[in-house]
N, C-alpha and C positions, 0 to 999 in steps of 0.2 A: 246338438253336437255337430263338428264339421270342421273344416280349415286341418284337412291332413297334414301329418309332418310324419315323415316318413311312415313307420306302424303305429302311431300313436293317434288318439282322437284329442282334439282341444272341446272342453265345454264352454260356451258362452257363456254359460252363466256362472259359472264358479272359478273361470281361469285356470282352471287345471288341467296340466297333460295326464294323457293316460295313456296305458297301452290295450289293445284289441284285445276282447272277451268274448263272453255269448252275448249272442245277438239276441234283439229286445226290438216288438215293436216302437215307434214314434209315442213321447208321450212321456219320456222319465222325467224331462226337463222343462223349464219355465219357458225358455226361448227356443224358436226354431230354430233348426240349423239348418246351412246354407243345401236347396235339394239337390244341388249338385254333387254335394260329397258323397250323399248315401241313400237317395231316393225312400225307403220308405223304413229303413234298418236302424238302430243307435247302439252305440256298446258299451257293456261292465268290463271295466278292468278282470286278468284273471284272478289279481287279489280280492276281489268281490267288493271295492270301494263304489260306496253309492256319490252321485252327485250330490257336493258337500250343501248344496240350495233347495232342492227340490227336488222326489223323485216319486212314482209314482206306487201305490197302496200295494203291498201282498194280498193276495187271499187265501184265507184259511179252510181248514175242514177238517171237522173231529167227526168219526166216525165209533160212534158209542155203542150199546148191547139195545138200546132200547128207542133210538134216535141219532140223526146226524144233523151238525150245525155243519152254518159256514157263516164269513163277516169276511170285511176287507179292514186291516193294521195298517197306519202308515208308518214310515221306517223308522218311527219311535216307539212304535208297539204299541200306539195307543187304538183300540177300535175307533173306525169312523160311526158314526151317527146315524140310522136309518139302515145299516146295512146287514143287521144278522136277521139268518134265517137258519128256519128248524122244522124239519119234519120226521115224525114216529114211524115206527114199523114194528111189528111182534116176535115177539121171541119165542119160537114152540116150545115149550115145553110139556114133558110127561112125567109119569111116577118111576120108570125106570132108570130118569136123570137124564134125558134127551133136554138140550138146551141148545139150537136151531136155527139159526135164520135164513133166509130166503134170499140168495146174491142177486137175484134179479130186480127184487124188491129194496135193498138195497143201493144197488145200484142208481137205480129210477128215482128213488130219495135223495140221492147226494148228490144226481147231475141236478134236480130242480132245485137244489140248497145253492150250488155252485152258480147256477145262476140268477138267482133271484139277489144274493150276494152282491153279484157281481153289475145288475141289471144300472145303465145309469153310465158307467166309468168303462172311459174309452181303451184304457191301459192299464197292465200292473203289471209290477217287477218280478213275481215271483210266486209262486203255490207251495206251500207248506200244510202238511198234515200229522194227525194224530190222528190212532186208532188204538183199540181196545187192544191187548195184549194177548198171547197164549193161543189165539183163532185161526181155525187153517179152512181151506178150502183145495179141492182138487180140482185140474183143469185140465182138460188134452192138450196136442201143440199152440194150437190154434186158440188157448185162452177160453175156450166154450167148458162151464162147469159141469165138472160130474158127479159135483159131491155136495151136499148145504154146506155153509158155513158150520162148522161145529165149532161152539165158543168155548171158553174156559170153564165154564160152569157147566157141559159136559161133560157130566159123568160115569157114562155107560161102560166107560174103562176101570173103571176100579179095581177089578179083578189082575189085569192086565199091568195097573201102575203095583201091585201084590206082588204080583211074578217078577217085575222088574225088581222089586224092593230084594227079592229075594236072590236074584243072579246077581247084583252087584251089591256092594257097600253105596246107602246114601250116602254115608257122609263122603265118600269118595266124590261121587258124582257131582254131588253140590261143591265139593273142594272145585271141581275142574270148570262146572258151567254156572255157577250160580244158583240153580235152581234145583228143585226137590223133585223126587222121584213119585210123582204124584198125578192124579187125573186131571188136572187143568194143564201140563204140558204136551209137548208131543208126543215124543217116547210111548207115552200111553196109550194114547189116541191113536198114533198110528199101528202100534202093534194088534190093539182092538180091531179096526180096520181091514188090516191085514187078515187075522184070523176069524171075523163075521162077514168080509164079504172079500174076500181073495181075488176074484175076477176084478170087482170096481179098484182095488187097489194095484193092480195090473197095469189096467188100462190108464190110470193116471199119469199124464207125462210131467204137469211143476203142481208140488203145492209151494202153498203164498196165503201171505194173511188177507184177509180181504180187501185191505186199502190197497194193498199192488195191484188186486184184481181190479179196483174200482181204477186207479191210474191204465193199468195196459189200456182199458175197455175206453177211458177219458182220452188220455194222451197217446195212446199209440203203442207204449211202449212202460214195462216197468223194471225196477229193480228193488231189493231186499235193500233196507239202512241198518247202519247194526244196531242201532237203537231197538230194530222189530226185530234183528236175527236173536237177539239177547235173550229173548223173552221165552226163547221157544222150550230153552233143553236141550237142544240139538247141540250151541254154541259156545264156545270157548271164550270168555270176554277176557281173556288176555293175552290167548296167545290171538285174537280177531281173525277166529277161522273156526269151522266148522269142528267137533269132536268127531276123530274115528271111531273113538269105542262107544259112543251113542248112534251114530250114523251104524254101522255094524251091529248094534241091539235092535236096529229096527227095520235090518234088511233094507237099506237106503243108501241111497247113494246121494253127493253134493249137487252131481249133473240136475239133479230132480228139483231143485232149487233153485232159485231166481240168484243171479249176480249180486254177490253184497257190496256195497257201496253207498255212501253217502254223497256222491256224486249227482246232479241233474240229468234228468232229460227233458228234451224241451217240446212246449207244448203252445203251437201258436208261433212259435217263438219266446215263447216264454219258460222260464228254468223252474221245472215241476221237483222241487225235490220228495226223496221218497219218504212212506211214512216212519214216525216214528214212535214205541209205544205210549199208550196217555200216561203212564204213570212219570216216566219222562220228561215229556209234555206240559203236564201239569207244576211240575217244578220249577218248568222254566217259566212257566204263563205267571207263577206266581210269583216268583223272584226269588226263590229260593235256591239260590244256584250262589251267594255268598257264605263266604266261613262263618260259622256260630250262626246260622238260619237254616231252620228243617221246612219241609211242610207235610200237612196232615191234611188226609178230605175224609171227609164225613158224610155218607149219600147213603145208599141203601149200602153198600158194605165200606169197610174204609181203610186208610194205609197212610204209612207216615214214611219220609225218606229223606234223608240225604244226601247233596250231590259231594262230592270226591270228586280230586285229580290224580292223575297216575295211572301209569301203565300195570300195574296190577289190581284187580278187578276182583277185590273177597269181599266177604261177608259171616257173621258168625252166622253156625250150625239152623237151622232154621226162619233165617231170613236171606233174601234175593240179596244179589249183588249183579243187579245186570247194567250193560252199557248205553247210556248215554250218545257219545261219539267214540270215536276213538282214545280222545285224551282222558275223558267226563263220564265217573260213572256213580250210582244209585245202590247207597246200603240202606234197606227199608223191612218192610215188614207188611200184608195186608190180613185185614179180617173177614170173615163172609158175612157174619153179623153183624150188624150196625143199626143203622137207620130202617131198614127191612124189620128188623122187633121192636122200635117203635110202632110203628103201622100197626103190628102183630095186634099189641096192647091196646090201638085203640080199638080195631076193630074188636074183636076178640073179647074184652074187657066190658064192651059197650061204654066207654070214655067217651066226652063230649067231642062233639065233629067241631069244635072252636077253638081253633088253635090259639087265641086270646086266652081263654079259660083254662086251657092246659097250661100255656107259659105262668099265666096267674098262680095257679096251685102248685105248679114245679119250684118259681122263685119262693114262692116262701117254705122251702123247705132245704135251705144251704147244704145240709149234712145228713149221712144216714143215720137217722134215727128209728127203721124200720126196722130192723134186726133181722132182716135177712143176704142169706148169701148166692148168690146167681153163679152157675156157669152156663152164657150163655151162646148156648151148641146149638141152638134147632135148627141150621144148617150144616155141615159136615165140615169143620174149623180148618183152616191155613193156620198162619202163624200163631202164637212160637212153634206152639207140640205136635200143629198136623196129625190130630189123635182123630181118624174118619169114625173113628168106634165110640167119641165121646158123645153124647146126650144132654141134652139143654134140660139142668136142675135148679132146684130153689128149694132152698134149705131153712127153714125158719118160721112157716107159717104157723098162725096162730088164727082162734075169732075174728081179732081185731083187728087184721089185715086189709087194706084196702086195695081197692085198684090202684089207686095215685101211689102207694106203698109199692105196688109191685108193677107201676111204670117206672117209676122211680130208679128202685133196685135193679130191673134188666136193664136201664141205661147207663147204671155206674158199671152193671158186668162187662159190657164192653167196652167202654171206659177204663177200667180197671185194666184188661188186654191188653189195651192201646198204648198204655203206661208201663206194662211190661216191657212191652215192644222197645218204647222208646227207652228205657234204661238200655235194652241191650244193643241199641245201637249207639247210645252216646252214654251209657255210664253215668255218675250220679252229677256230670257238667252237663246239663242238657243243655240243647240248643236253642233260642226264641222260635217260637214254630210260626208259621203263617198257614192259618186254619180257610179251608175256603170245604164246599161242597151246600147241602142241606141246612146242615146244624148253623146256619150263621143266620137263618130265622128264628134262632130263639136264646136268647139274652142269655139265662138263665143256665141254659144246655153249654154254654161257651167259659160262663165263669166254672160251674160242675167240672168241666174237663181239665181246666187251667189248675184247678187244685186237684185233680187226681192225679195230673201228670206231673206238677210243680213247676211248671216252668211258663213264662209270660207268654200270650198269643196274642199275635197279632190279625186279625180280619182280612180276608183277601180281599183289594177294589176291584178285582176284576171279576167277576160273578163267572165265567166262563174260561178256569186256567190253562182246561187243555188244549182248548181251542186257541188260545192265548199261545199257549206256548208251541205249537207247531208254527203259528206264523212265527214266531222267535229264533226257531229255528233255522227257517229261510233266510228272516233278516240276515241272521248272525255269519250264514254261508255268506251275503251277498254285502258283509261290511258295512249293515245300515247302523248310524247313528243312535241305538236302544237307549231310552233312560231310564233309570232306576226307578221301579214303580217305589210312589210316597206311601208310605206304610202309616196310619193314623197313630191311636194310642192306644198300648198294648192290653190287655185284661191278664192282671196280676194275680199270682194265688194268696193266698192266705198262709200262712207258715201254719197256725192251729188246721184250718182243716186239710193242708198238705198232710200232716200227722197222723191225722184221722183217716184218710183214703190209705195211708200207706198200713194201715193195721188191716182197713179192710181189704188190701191186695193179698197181706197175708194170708187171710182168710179164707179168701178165695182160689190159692195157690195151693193150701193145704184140702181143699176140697176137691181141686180138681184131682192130687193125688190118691187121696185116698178112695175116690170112684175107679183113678185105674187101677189102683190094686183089687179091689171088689171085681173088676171084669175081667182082671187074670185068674181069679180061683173057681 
């Protein structure tokens, strides 16, 4: 860029005026520009228009429960080649529901993912991230931690999300912020907090989810996106401001909170946008972000969503409605069991460790013909019922019962869920999903869901949506060029065994009820 005209930048290579933006190292553009206009500087418009020829890669970072990637996107969203990188870290957990991580550890992970990503490429446009949802951490002024990470799967509060259940109306709460009055948000957690260690809750001056803390500690400096204020409980996804009567449940105040904004801060010189949650993330990484397309993941727990436009931000009774951006928000649903009771089965079962031989004896068996019925609880269930009291059962055994019978069965039960879920966010018009996580290593597992859900799935190309979709994120701040990811061809249900899963939802619906009336008498 160069040849000033008044406040505007000319680029050589694409002939286009622009007017001054944020500043960007040298390096978005194919040709140099002349160094006398700007010595070592170049600029984005502040409409975020990238050079329409050439510009240079985003880099990404998801920040997950069990691992963080990072890769470099260029402004069409496609990952480049040789650049993703991933390293593990452990999640403490105990029997009292401590579920843990270590910010320092952390931390240490995501700057060597950031750069080993990045190692090679002398510029990029932009930092875009995803993280896990629902996660907080405590810091003094100074950003030094006083607290682990407590992630969503923390559930030490339970009593505390009880107490809250009990001073307010859910379904109020969830009318105002989206989310449930439950141990994976804040409210809970922090009253917990509060009331088991009073002094460290004190002394806390921001909490922040931990990708702000990984930004302040990287860049300098961070702020809250409402993408991550959404997630918490805390926030109001319509009116895009924090709730007083949640802030007020939890002896809180806003001050205690990082600045919300979807705004940059710049890092290098380069425009760090803040993070935003993966479920989010992953919608957009996946391309799910057009009318009559959902997506579904499938990993150790799973959730299905759709993105919405509009300034009002609901959801029916029992599933999330959290925000996206400002305009773009997220009716979904997630489960705790999933893929986690597959594992369960093989180990547990003594099932073969060949994932060939499993897929083998899963396809030839289309339809349930085991005659049994699953609710499958053996973690403490989110969506729809959020029943912490329900019990992971199997109703129907006989002699002749096998393992493969009762891997089978626990995968249609949550399956079955999922399929719930998905009527009560789209009604009996479902949407084409685009299926990406786990489940897309097994053939078998992907046509099984398509007919218990009814509705066509399509396979995600991007093996990594959340990661995917935080760089999508920045693009989209920064006006880049995205192209619609090509979606193959889809896996269609079957109308007969569509029929046949919908009897056994019944089943399984009347089972789940009649357990909760058994545990009210």
């Amino acid at each position: 860029m160069g040849n000033r005209r008044s406040s505007r930048w000319f680029c050589v290579s694409c002939r286009v005026m622009e007017p001054v933006a944020y500043p960007l190292r040298k390096g978005l553009h194919e040709r140099k520009f002349p160094r006398k206009s700007t010595g070592s500087w170049i600029f984005l418009p502040p409409t975020g228009k990238f050079c329409r020829v050439k510009s240079a890669p985003v880099l990404a970072l998801d920040l997950g429960t069990s691992s963080v990637r990072a890769a470099l996107f260029d402004p069409r969203g496609k990952r480049l080649p040789g650049t993703f990188a991933q390293r593990t870290y452990t999640l403490r957990t105990a029997a009292d529901g401590t579920a843990e991580l270590d910010p320092f550890e952390l931390l240490r992970q995501a700057k060597a993912c950031l750069k080993t990503a990045a190692a090679g490429w002398h510029s990029i446009s932009g930092v875009g991230v995803s993280c896990f949802w629902h996660s907080l951490l405590g810091t003094d002024e100074d950003g030094n931690p006083l607290t682990p990470i407590y992630t969503w799967a923390d559930s030490r509060c339970r009593e505390d999300a009880a107490r809250l259940r009990a001073e307010f109306s859910e379904q109020d709460v969830h009318e105002e912020t989206g989310c449930m009055l439950r141990s994976s948000f804040w409210p809970a957690k922090l009253r917990w907090i509060k009331r088991t260690d009073r002094a460290r809750f004190r002394k806390v001056r921001y909490w922040m989810s931990p990708a702000e803390w990984v930004q302040w500690k990287v860049a300098g400096r961070a702020t809250c996106a409402i993408g991550m204020a959404t997630g918490t409980g805390l926030f109001d996804p319509t009116k895009l401001d924090w709730s007083d009567r949640m802030l007020e449940a939890c002896d809180f105040s806003a001050d205690r909170m990082l600045p919300v904004t979807d705004e940059p801060t710049l890092w290098k010189g380069v425009p760090w946008f803040p993070a935003i949650g993966d479920g989010a993330a992953s919608n957009l990484g996946s391309g799910a972000t057009r009318p009559g397309f959902g997506a579904i993941n499938v990993g150790t727990s799973a959730a299905l969503r759709i993105m919405k436009k509009g300034p009002v931000a609901k959801a029916p009774f029992g599933l999330f409605a959290y925000r996206v951006d400002a305009s773009r928000y997220l009716v979904g649903g997630a489960v705790s069991n999933a893929g986690n009771l597959h594992a369960w089965c093989l180990r547990e079962l003594k099932l073969s460790d060949d994932p060939a031989e499993i897929e083998k004896a899963l396809a030839l068996r289309p339809q349930a013909t085991h005659g049994l019925t699953v609710l499958p609880f053996w973690s403490a269930e989110r969506a729809p019922s959020w029943d912490e009291a329900a019990q992971g059962t199997i109703v129907g055994l006989r002699h002749d019962t096998t393992a493969i019978d009762l891997l089978q069965a626990i995968n249609e039960g949550f399956y079955l869920r999922l399929a719930t879920i998905a009527e009560m966010i789209a009604g009996r018009r479902q949407p084409k999903w685009i299926l990406g996580g786990g489940i897309l290593k097994s053939k078998s597992a992907m046509r099984r869901l398509a007919n218990v859900i009814g509705s066509p799935l399509y396979a995600n190309p991007e093996a990594e949506a959340s990661l995917r979709g935080g760089a999508i994120f920045a693009l989209e701040k920064l006006g880049a060029p995205i192209e619609e990811q090509k979606l193959g061809n889809p896996i269609l249900p079957s109308p007969v065994l569509q029929k046949l899963y919908l009897d056994e939802r019944r089943k399984q619906t009347q089972l789940e009820a009649l357990m909760a009336r058994g545990r009210e008498r």
